[in-house]
C-alpha positions as CSV (number, residue, x, y, z in Angstrom):
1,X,-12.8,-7.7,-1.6
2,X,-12.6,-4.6,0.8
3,X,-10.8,-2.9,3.5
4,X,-11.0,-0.5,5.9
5,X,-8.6,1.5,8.1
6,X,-6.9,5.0,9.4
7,X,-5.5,6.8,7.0
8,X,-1.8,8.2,7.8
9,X,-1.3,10.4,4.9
10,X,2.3,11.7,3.2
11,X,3.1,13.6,0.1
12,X,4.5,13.8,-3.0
13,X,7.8,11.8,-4.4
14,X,8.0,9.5,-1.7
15,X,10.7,7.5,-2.4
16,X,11.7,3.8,-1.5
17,X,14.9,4.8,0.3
18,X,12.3,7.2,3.0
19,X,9.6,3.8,2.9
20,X,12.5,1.3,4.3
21,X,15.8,3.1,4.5
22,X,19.0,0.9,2.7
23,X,20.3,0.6,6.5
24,X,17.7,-1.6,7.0
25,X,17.9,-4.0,4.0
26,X,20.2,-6.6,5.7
27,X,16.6,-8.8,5.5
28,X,13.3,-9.1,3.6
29,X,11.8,-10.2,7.1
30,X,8.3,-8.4,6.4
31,X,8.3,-8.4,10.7
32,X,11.5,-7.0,10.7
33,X,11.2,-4.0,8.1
34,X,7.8,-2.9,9.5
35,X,9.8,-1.9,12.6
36,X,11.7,0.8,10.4
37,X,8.9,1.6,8.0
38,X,8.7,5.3,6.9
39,X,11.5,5.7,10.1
40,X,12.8,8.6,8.2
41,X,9.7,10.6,7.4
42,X,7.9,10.0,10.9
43,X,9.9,8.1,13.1
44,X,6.3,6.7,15.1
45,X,5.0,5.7,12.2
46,X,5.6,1.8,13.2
47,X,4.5,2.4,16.2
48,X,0.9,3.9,15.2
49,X,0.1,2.3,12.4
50,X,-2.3,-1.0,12.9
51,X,-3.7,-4.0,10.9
52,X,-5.6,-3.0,8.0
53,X,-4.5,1.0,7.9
54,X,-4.0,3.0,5.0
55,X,-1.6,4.5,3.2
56,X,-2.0,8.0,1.4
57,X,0.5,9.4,-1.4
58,X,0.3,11.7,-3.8
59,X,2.6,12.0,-7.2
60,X,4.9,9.7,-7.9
61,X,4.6,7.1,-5.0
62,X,7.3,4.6,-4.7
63,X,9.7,6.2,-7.0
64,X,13.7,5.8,-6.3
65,X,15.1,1.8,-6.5
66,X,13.6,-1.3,-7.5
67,X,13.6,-3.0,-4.3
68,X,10.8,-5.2,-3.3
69,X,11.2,-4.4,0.2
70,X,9.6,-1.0,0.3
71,X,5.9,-2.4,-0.4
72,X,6.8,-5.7,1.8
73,X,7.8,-3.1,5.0
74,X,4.5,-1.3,4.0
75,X,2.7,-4.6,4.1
76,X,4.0,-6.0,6.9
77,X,3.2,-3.2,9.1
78,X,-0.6,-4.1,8.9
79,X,-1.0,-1.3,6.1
80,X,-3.7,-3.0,3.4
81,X,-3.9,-0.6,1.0
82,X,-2.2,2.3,-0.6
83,X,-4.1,5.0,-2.3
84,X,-2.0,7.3,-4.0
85,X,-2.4,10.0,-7.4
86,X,0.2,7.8,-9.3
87,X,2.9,5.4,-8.4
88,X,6.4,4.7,-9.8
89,X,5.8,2.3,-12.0
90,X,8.1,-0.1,-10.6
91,X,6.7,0.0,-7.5
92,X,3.0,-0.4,-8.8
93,X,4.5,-3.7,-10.1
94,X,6.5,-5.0,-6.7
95,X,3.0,-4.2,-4.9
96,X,1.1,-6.6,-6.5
97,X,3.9,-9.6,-6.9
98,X,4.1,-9.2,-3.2
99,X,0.5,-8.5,-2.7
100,X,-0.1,-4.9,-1.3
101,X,-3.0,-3.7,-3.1
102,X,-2.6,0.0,-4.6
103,X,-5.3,2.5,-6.4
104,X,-4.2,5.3,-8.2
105,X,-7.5,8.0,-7.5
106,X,-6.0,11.9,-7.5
107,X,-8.8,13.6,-6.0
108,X,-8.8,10.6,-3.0
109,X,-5.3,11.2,-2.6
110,X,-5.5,15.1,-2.4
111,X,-9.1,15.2,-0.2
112,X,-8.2,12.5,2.2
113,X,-6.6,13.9,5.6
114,X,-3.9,11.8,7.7
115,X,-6.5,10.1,10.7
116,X,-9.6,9.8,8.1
117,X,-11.4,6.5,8.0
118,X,-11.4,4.9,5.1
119,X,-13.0,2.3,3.3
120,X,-11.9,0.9,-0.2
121,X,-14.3,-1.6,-2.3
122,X,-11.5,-2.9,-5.2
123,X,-14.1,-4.7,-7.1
124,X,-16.0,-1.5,-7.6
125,X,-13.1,1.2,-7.1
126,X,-15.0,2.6,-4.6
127,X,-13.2,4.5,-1.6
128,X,-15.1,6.5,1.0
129,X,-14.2,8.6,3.2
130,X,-16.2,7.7,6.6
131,X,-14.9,11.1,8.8
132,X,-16.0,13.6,5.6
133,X,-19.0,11.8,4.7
134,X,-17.0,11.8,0.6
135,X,-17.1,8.7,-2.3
136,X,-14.3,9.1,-4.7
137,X,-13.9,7.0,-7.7
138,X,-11.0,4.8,-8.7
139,X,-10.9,2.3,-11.4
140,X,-11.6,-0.8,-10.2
141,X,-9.0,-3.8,-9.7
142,X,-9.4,-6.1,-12.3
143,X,-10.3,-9.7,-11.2
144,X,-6.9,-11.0,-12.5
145,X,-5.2,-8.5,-10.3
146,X,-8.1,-9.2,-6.9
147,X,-6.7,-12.8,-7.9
148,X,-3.2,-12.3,-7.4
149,X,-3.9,-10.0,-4.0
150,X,-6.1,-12.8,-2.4
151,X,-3.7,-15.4,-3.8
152,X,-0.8,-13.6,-1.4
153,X,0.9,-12.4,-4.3
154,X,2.2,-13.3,-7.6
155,X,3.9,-16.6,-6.5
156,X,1.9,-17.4,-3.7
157,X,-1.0,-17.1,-6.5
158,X,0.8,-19.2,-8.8
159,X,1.7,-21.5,-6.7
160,X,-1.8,-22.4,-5.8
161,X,-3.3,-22.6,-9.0
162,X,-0.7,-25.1,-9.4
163,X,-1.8,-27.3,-6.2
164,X,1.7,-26.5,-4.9
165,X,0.7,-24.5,-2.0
């Protein structure tokens, strides 16, 4: 399990109000908030931004509300992965239930510039930096967690293990 994109890089403390501003939280349309993701911070983001990008952060990625719909705008602007130094914990969680796959690495977060290619192995924790020529390390996803990203998510997931889906 891999990816590979752009990177479009932010900073520190990015909250979920700048990710999906409450304004747009009449719907958890994926389609819908991807049109108004990161609106605040870089108002072309949405219109940049293409299948399989990623996202950079650095401390504290996600922090702010509990909402679900920051990571679902995130995903459903194409972004597949976020790399950040840490994540709110909350948000860490609402990734994965809605199947955004996130790495904490600090020294990919800080060395990775906005327009790098990137490429991200989550079975090894591998990311490397195509445009610097640079490997970082990350600890690796583990295969429950690869499960629950290939399953969709955390329902989607259980839902097919159940034959529901």
């Amino acid at each position: 399990m891999s990816t590979s994109g752009r990177a479009f890089k932010f900073g520190d403390n990015i909250d979920t109000d700048v990710i999906i501003p409450a304004r747009y939280l009449s719907t958890a349309d994926p389609e819908i908030l991807a049109k108004y993701c990161m609106i605040d911070i870089d108002d072309t983001f949405a219109g940049k931004v293409q299948k399989g990008d990623i996202m950079i952060g650095g401390r504290n990625f996600g922090c702010g509300s509990s909402r679900e719909h920051a990571p679902i705008a995130i995903k459903g602007a194409g972004v597949s992965c976020v790399i950040a130094e840490t994540f709110a914990r909350i948000f860490y969680r609402n990734a994965f239930n809605i199947g955004l796959p996130i790495i904490e690495c600090a020294e990919a977060a800080r060395k990775i510039a906005d327009g790098d290619e990137i490429r991200v192995d989550f079975e090894s924790g591998k990311i490397e930096n195509i445009t610097k020529g640079e490997t970082y390390q990350a600890q690796p996803l583990p295969p429950f967690m690869r499960d629950i990203i290939d399953g969709g998510g955390l329902i989607a997931s259980i839902k097919k293990s159940r034959g529901e889906a």
